[in-house]
N, C-alpha and C positions, 0 to 999 in steps of 0.2 A: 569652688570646685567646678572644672569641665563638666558638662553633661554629657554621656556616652552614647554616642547615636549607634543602633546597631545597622549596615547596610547589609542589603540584601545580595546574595550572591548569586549569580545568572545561574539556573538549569542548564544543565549536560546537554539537551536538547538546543537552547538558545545559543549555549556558547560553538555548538555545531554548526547553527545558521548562521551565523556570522563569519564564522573560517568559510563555508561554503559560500556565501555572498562576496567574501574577500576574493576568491580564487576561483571560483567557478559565474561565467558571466550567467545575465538571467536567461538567455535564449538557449543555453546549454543545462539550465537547471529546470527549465519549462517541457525541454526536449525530454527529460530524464523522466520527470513525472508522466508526461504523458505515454511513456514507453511505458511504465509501471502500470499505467492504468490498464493498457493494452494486455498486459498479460495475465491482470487481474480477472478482466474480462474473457480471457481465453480457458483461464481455468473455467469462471463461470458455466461456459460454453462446453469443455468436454463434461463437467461433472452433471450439465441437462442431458446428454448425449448419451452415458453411460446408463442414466436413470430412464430414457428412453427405451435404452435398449431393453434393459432388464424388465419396463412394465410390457415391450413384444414378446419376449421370450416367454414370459408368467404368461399370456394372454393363449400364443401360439401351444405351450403344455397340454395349458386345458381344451382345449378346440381340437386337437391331436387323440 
């Protein structure tokens, strides 16, 4: 009797990278990333901005 190997089957993720590596060159998927980071970072930037404003506004209250 055959012994039954079981293979493993690539993650949804992996088999993603792959189509994308297939069809997307690397300088266009490095571009992509770093655009992502960039707006990651943007959010970053307005949600210290908001939280700025809000500890002037609480500060300006009481001083008022």
């Amino acid at each position: 009797m055959q012994a039954v190997r079981a293979k493993a089957l690539p993650s949804v993720t992996d088999a993603l990278r792959t189509v994308e590596t297939l069809l997307i060159g690397t300088g266009q998927r490095t571009a992509r990333r770093n655009a992502w980071t960039s707006v990651l970072e943007d959010r970053r930037r307005a949600k210290d901005r908001v939280e700025t404003q809000d500890v002037l506004e609480a500060v300006s209250a009481r001083t008022s």
